[in-house]
TORGUKE-333514 format. One record per residue (C-alpha): residue in three letters; x, y, z. Coordinates in nm, 3 decimals. Layout:
BEGIN
<site "ALA",<X,Y,Z>> ...
END
This chain:
BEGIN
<site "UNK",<-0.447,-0.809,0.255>> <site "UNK",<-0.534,-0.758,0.634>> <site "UNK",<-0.656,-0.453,0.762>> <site "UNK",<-0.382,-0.206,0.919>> <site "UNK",<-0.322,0.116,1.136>> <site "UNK",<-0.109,0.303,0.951>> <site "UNK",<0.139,0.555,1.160>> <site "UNK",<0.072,0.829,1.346>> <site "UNK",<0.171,1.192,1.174>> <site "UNK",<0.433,1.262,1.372>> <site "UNK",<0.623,0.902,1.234>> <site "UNK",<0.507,1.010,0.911>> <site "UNK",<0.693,1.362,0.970>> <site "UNK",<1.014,1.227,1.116>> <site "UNK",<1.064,1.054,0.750>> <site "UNK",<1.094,1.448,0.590>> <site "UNK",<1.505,1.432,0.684>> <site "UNK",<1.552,1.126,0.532>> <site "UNK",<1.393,1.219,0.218>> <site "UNK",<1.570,1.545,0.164>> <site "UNK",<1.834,1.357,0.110>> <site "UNK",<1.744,1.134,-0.171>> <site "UNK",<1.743,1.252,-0.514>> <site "UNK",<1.462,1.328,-0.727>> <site "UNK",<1.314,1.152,-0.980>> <site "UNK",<1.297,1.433,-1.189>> <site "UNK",<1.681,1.491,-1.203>> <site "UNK",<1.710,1.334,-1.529>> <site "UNK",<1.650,1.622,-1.735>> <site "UNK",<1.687,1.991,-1.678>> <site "UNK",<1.323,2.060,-1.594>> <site "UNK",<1.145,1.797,-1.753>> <site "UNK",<0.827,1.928,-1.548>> <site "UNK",<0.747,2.215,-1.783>> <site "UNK",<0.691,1.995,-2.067>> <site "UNK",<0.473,1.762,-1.906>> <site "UNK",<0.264,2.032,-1.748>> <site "UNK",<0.234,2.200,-2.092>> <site "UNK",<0.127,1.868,-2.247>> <site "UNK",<-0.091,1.799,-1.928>> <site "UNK",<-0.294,2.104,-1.989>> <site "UNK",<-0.316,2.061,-2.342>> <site "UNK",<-0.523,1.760,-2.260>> <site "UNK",<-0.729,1.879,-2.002>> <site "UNK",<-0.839,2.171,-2.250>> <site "UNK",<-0.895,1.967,-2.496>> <site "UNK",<-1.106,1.726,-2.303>> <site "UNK",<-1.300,2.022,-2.123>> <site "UNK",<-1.364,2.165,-2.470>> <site "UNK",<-1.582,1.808,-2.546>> <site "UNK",<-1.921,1.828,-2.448>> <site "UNK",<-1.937,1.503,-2.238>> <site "UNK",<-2.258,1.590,-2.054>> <site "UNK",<-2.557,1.281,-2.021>> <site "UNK",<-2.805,1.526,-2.197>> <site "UNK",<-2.643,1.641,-2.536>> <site "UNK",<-2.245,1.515,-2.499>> <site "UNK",<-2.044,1.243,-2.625>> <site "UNK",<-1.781,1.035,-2.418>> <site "UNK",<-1.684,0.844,-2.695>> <site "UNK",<-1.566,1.183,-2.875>> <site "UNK",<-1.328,1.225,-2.552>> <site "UNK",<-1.249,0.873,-2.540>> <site "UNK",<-1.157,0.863,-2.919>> <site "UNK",<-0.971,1.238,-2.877>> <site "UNK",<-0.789,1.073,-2.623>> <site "UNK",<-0.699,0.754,-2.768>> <site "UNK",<-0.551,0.926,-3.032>> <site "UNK",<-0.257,1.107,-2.861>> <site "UNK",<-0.117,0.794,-2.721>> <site "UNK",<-0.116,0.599,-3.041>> <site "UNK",<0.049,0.932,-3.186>> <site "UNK",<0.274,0.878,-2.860>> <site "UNK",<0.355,0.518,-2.974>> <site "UNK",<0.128,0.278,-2.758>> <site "UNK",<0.010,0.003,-2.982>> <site "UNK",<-0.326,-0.012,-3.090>> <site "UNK",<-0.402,-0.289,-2.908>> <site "UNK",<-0.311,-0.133,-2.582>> <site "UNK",<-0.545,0.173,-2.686>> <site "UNK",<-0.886,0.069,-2.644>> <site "UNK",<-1.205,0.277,-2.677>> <site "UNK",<-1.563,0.080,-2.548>> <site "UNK",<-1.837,0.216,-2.628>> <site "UNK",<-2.076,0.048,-2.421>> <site "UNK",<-2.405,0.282,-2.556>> <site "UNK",<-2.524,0.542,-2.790>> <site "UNK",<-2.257,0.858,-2.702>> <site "UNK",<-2.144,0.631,-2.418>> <site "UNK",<-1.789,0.592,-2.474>> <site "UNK",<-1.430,0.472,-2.244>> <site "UNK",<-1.070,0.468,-2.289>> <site "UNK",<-0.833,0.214,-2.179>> <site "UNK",<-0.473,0.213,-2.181>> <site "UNK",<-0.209,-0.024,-2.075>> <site "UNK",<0.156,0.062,-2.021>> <site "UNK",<0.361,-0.256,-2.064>> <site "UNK",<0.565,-0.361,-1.766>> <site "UNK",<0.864,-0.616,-1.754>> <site "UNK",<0.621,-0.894,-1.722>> <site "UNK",<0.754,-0.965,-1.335>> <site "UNK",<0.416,-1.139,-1.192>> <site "UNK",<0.352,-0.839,-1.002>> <site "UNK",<-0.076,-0.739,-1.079>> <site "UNK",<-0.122,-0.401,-1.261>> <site "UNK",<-0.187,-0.052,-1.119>> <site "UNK",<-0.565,0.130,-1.232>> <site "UNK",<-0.528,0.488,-1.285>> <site "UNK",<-0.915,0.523,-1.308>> <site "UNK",<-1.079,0.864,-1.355>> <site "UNK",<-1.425,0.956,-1.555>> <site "UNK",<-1.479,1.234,-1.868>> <site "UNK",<-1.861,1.244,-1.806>> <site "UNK",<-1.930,1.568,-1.650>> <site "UNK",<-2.247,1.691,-1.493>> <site "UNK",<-2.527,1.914,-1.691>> <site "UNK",<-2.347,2.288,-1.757>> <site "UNK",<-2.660,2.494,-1.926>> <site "UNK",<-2.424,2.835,-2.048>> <site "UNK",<-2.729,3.106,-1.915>> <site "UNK",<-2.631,2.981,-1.558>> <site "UNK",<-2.291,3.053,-1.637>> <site "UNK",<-2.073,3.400,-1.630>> <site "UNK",<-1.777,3.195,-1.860>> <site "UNK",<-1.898,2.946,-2.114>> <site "UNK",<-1.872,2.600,-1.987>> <site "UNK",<-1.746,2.441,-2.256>> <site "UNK",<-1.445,2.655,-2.294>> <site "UNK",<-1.147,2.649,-2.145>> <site "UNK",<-1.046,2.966,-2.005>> <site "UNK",<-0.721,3.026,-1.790>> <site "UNK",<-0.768,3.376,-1.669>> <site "UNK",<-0.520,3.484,-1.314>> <site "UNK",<-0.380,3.121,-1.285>> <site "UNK",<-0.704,2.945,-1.305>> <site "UNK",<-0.828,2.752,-1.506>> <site "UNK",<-1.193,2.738,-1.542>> <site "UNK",<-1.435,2.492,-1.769>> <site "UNK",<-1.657,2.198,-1.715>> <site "UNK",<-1.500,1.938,-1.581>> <site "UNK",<-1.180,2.067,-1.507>> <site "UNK",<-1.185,1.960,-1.139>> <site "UNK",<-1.429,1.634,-1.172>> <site "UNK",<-1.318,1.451,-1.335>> <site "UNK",<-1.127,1.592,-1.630>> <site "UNK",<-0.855,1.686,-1.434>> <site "UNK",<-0.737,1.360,-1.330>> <site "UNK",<-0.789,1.245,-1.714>> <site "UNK",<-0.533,1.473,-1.824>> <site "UNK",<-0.264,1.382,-1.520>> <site "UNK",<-0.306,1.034,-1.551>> <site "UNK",<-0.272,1.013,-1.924>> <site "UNK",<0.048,1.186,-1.892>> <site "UNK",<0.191,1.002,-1.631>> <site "UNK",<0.225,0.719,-1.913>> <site "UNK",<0.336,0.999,-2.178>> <site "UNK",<0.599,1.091,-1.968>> <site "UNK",<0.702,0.715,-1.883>> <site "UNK",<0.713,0.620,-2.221>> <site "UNK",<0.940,0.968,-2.353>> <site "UNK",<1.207,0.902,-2.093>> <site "UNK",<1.200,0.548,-2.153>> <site "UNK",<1.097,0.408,-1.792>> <site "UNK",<0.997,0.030,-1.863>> <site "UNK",<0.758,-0.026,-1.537>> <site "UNK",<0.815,-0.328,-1.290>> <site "UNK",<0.473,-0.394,-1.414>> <site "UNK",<0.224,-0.311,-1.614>> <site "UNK",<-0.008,0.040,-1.588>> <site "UNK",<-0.355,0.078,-1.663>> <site "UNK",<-0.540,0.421,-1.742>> <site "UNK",<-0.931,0.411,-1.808>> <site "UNK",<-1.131,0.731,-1.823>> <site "UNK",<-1.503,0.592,-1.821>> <site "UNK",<-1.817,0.750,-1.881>> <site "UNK",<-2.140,0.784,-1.677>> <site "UNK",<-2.031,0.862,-1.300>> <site "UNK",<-2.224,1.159,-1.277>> <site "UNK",<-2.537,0.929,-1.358>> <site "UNK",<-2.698,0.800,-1.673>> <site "UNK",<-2.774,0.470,-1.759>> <site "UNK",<-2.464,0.317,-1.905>> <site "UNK",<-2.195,0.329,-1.588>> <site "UNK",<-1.872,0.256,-1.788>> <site "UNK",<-1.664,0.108,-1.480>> <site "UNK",<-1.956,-0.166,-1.427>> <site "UNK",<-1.989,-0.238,-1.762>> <site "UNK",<-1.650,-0.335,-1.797>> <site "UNK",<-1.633,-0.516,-1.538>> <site "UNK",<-1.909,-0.758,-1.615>> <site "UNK",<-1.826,-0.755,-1.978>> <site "UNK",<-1.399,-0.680,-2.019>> <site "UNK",<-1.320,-0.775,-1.642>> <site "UNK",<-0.965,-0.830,-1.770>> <site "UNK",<-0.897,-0.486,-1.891>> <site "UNK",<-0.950,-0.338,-1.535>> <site "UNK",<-0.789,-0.626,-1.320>> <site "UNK",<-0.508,-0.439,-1.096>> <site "UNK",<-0.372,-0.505,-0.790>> <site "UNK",<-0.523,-0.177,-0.634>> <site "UNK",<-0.656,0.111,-0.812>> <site "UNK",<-0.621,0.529,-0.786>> <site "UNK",<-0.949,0.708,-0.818>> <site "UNK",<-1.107,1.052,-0.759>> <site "UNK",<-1.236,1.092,-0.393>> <site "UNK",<-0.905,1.196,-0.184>> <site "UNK",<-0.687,1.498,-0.209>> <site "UNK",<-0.560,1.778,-0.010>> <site "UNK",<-0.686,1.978,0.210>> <site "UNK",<-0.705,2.308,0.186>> <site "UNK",<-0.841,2.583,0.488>> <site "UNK",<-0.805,2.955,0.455>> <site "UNK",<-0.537,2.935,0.159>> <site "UNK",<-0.363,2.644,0.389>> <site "UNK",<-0.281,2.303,0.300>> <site "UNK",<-0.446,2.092,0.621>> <site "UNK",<-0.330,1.726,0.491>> <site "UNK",<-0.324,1.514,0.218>> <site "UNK",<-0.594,1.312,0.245>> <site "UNK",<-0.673,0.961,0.094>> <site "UNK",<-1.002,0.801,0.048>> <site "UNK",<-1.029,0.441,0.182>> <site "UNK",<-1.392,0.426,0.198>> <site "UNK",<-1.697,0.561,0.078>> <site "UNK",<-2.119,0.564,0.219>> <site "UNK",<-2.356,0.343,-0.005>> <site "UNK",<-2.665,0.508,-0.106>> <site "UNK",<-3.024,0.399,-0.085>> <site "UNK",<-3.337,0.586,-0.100>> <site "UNK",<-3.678,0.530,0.014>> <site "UNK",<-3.991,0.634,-0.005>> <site "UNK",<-4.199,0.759,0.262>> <site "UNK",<-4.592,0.746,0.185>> <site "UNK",<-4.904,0.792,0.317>> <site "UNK",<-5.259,0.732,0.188>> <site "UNK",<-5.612,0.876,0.227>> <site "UNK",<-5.969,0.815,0.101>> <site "UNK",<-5.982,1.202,0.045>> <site "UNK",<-6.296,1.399,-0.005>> <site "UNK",<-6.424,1.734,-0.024>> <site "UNK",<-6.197,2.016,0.107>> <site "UNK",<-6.463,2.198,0.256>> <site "UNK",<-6.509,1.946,0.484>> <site "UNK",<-6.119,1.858,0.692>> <site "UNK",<-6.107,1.587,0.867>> <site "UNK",<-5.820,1.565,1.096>> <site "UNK",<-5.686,1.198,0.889>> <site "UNK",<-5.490,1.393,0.622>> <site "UNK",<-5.266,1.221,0.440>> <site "UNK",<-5.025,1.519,0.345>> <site "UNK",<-5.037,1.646,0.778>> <site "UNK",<-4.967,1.244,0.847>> <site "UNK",<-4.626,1.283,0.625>> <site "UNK",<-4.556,1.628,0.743>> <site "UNK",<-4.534,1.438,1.109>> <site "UNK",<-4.316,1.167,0.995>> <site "UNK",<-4.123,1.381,0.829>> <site "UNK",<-4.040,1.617,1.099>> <site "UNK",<-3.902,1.297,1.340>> <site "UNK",<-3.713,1.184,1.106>> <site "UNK",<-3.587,1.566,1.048>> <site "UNK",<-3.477,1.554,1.453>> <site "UNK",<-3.359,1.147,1.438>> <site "UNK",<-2.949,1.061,1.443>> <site "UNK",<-2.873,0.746,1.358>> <site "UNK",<-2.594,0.539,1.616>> <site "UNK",<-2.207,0.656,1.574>> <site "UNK",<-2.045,0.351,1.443>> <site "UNK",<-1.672,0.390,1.344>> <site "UNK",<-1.478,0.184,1.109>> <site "UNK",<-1.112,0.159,1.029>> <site "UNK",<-1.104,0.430,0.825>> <site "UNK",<-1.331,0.686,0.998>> <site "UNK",<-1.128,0.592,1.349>> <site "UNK",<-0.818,0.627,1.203>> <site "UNK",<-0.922,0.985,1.039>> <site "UNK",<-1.074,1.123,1.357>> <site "UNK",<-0.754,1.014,1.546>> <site "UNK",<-0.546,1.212,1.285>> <site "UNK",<-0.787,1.509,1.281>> <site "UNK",<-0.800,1.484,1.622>> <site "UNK",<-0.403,1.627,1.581>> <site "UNK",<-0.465,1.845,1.328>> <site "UNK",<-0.775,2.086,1.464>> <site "UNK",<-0.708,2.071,1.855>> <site "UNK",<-0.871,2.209,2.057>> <site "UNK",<-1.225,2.127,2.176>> <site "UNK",<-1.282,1.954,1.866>> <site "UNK",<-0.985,1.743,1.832>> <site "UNK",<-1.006,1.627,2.214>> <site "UNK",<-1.394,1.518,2.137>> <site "UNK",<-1.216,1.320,1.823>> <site "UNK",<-0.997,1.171,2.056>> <site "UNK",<-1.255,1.060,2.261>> <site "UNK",<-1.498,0.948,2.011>> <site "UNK",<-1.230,0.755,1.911>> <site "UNK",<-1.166,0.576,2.227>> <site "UNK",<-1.582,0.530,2.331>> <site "UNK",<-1.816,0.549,2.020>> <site "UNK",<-2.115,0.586,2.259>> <site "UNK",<-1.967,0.900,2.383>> <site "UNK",<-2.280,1.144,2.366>> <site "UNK",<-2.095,1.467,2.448>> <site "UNK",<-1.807,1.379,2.215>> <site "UNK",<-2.034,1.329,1.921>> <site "UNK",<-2.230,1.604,1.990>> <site "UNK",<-1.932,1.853,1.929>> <site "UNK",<-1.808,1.670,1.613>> <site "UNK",<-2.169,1.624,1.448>> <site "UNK",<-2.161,2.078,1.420>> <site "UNK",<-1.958,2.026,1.103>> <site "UNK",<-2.213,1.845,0.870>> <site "UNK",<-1.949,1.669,0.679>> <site "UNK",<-1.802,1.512,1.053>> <site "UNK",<-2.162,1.384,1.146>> <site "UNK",<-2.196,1.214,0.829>> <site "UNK",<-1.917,1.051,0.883>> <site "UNK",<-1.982,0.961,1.207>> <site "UNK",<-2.319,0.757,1.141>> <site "UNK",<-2.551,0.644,0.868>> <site "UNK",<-2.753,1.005,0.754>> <site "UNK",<-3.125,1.013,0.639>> <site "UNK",<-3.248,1.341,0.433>> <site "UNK",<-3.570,1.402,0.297>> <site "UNK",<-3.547,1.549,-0.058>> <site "UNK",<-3.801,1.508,-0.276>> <site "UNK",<-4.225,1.557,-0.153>> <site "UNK",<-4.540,1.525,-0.374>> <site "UNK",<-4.895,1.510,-0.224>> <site "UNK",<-5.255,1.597,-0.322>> <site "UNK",<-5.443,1.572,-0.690>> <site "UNK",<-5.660,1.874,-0.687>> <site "UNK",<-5.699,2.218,-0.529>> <site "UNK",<-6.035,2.198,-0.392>> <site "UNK",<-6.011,1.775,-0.292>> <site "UNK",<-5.831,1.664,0.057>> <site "UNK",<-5.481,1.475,-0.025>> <site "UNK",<-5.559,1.083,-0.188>> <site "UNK",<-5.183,1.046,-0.109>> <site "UNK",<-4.859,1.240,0.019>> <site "UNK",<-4.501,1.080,-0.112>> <site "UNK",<-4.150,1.213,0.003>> <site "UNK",<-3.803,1.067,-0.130>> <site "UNK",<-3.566,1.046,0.148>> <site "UNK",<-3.213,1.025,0.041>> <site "UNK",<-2.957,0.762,0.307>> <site "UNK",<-2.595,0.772,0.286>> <site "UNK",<-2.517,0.478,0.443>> <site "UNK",<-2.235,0.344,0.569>> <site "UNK",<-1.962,0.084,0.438>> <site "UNK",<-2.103,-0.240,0.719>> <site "UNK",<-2.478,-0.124,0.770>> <site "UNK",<-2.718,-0.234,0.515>> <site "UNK",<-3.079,-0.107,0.330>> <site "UNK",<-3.261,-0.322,0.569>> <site "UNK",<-3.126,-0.183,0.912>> <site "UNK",<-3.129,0.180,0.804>> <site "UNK",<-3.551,0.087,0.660>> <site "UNK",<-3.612,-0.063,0.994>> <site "UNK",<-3.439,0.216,1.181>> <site "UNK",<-3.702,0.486,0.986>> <site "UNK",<-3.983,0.320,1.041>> <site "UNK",<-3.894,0.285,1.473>> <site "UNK",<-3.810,0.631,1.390>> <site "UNK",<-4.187,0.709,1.276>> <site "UNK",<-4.362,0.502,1.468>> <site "UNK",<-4.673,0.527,1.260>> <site "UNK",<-4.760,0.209,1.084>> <site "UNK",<-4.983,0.415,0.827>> <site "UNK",<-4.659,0.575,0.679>> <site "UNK",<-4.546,0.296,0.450>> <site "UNK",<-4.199,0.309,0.343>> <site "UNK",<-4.034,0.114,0.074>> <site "UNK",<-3.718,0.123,-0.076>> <site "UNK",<-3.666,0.293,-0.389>> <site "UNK",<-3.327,0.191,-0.463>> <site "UNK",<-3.117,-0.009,-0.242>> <site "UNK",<-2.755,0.046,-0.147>> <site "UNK",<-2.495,-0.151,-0.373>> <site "UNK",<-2.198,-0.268,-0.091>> <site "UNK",<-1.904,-0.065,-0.097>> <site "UNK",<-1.649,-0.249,0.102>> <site "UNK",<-1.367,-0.018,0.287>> <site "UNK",<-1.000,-0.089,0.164>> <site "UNK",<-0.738,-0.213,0.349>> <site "UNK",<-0.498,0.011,0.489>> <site "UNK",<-0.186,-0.125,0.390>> <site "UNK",<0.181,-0.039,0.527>> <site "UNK",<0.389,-0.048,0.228>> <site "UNK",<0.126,0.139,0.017>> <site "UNK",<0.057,0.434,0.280>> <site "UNK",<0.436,0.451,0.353>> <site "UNK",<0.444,0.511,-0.002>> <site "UNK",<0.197,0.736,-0.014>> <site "UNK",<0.384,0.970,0.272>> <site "UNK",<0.681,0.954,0.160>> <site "UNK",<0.593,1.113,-0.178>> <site "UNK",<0.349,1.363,0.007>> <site "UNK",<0.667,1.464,0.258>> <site "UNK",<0.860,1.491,-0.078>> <site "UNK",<0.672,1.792,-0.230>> <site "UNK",<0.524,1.902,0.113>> <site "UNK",<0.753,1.852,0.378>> <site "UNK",<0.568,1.800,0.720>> <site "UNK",<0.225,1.716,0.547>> <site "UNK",<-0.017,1.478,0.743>> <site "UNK",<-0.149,1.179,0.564>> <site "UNK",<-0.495,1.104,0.674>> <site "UNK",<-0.735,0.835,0.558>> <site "UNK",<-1.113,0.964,0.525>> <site "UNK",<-1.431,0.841,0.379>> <site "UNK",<-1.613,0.973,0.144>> <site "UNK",<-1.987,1.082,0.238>> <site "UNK",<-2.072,1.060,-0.117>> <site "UNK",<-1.995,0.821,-0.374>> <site "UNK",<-1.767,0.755,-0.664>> <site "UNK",<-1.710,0.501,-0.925>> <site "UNK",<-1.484,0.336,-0.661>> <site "UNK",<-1.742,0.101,-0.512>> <site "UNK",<-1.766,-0.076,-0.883>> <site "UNK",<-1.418,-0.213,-0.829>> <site "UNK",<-1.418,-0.277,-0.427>> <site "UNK",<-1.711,-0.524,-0.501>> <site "UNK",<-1.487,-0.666,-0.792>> <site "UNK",<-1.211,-0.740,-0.509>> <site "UNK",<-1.038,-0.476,-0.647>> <site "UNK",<-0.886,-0.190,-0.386>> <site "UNK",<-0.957,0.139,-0.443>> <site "UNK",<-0.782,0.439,-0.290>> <site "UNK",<-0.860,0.846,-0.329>> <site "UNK",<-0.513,0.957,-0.425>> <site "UNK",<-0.409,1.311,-0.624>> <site "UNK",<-0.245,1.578,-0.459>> <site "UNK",<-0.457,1.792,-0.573>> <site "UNK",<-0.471,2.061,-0.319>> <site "UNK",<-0.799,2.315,-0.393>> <site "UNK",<-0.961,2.533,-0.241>> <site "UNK",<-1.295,2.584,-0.326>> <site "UNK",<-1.284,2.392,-0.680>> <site "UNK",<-1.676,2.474,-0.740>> <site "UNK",<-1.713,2.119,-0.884>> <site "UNK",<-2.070,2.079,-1.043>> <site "UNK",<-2.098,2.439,-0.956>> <site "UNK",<-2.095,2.764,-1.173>> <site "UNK",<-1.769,2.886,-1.336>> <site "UNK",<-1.580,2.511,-1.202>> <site "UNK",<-1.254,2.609,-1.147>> <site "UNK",<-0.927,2.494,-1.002>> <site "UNK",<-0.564,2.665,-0.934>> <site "UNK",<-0.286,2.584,-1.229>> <site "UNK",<-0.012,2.555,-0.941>> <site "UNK",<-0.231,2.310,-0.720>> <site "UNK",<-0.324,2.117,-1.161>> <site "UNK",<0.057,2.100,-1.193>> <site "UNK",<0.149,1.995,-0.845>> <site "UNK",<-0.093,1.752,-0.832>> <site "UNK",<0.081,1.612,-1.179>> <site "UNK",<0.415,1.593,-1.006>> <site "UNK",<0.268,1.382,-0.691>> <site "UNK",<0.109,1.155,-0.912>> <site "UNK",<0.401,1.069,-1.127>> <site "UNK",<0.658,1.006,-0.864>> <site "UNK",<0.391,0.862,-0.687>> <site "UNK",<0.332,0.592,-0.963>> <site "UNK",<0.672,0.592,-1.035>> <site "UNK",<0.775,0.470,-0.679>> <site "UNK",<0.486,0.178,-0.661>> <site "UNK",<0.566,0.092,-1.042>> <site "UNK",<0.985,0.055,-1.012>> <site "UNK",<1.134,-0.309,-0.968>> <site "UNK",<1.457,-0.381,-0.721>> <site "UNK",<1.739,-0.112,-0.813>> <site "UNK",<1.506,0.094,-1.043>> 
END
């Protein structure tokens, strides 16, 4: 698939009139919608009320909790597979059956690890889900639990009205996102490839949009940054601390570490960041938006960066970003510092590389007694093509629910099981409709918004149902 500009927001906009007029897919049935939310968030508290954490939880209690409502539902066992690909380390697959047309699958891929939850840091407990003013709070319940729940019943749903697909449908909640040592997306790929091989997949990473209580756009993740870190040391004979000397290892790093504190790395645009800030550009206006217009034309536009970079997530995705976040130095009290070590943390992104960004620190420094080596280099994350028919797709459902809603492609600044299946050759795209606002994800008390859970359940169903449905369906 070759890269492509998808339309400008006021196209996407002009196709609102033309959609009021279809019908919905949800006219077959009085209000089939309650149902499915109601068995939507039976599932998510049921999966939020599994400890799934690296530390103490079990993913293969999830993925076994899980697997058994769709056999219950009728799926054959053989389309119902649990992995468990390490101790507690467990994943769920499901396939939906399509009419066998040729067409390649669609992955519905979300994760039921969640990140640590330790109840004294907590007002609610964590492992409990608790709706309390139209919110629904619990581990998990907006990363990545969330999307578990909606994507499982997308195929519930399918199935109980009896929609054969134009092809087939593939749902795998995974374990280890968050971290740990048993990633469930790359071990299936390197050991089940064949369970996971789609056409393009859906993932976490996108979603809308929301400013002051106000839906912005519906954004969808193309891309994500590839991390790396390094670390930054400096060495010393040492001695006694009553007598300084002024080659100290810990003042050396200190030095370092402050240009690097003060050093931007080059703007460099891709695809999906130009295509973003050219959307944005519409979308914020003034000041802001014209510098996105002009970064947009001239990269090396100083000025233009230099209004952009004041919202920290904007600069990172404007260039490769270098943190320091980690510093050690000194073995005694009363000795002067042996050695001084920081861990600096790079988000780098989709067409730079490890060795550029090491090369760029050490010019940076300038100091060739700072040493700096790479801890852990970047895996490549390769952006996804932006394709006409499935954006159109994509806007035409987001005009249905939210008429006049910008589409905007973004990257992500961090990362997300994603880049497992872009190296596979596999396309990966942010897409929920999940509008929140504030959803506290790893935070205390997560939380999300039952209207923005259930909305996000409708987008995704029509959504799937539209890039699932043959000729006439």
């Amino acid at each position: 698939m070759k890269p492509y500009a998808i339309r400008t927001i006021a196209a996407a906009a002009a196709l609102t009139a033309a959609l009021a007029a279809t019908t919905p897919i949800t006219a077959q049935a009085p209000n089939p919608r309650a149902r499915w939310e109601a068995q939507s968030r039976a599932l998510l508290k049921e999966l939020v009320e599994i400890n799934t954490t690296h530390s103490t939880g079990s993913t293969v209690i999830a993925a076994e909790a899980m697997a058994k409502h769709m056999r219950a539902a009728g799926f054959p066992s053989e389309d119902v597979i649990v992995l468990e690909n390490a101790p507690r380390k467990g994943n769920l697959v499901v396939r939906y059956r399509g009419r066998n047309t040729g067409r390649k699958p669609i992955l519905l891929l979300s994760h039921i690890d969640v990140v640590e939850a330790d109840p004294k840091d907590w007002t609610l407990p964590p492992f409990e889900f608790i709706e309390k003013d139209s919110i629904f709070y619990g581990r998990g319940v907006a990363d990545d639990k969330d999307e578990s729940a909606i994507h499982l019943t997308i195929l519930l749903r399918m199935k109980a009205e009896g929609i054969v697909p134009d092809r087939d449908i593939i749902v795998a909640l995974t374990a280890d996102e968050e971290g740990g040592p048993a990633n469930g997306v790359d071990w299936i790929l390197r050991n089940r490839p064949e369970l996971l091989r789609a056409e393009y997949a859906f993932n976490e990473g996108g979603g809308g949009r929301v400013e002051d209580k106000k839906k912005i756009s519906n954004d969808i993740q193309a891309s994500e940054k590839k991390v790396a870190n390094f670390t930054v040391e400096t060495t010393n004979s040492g001695g006694h601390s009553s007598q300084p000397r002024p080659d100290n290892a810990i003042y050396q790093l200190a030095a370092a570490l402050s240009k690097l504190g003060n050093y931007h790395s080059p703007v460099h645009l891709n695809e999906v960041t130009r295509e973003y800030f050219r959307r944005q550009a519409a979308i914020v206006g003034g000041p802001t938006g014209a510098a996105m217009r002009t970064i947009v034309a001239n990269e090396r536009d100083s000025a233009a960066a230099a209004i952009i970079s004041r919202d920290p997530a904007n600069n990172s995705r404007l260039r490769t970003s270098c943190v320091a976040t980690m510093l050690t130095g000194g073995h005694a009290s009363n000795a002067l510092p042996q050695r001084a070590t920081a861990t600096v943390n790079c988000r780098i992104l989709p067409d730079e590389s490890t060795a550029l960004v090491q090369q760029r620190l050490e010019k940076a420094i300038g100091d060739t007694g700072v040493h700096i080596t790479v801890q852990r280099g970047a895996q490549d994350s390769p952006p996804s093509p932006l394709t006409p028919e499935l954006l159109r797709t994509i806007e035409q459902t987001t005009l249905e629910l939210w008429p006049g809603m910008p589409v905007v492609p973004t990257m992500s600044t961090g990362a997300t099981d994603g880049r497992h299946l872009r190296v596979a050759g596999i396309p990966v795209y942010g897409v929920s409709g999940l509008f929140y606002e504030g959803p506290n994800a790893h935070g205390m008390n997560e939380k999300i918004e039952a209207r923005a859970f259930y909305e996000g359940l409708e987008f995704m169903y029509r959504l799937v149902r539209k890039l699932s449905a043959g000729p006439g369906m």
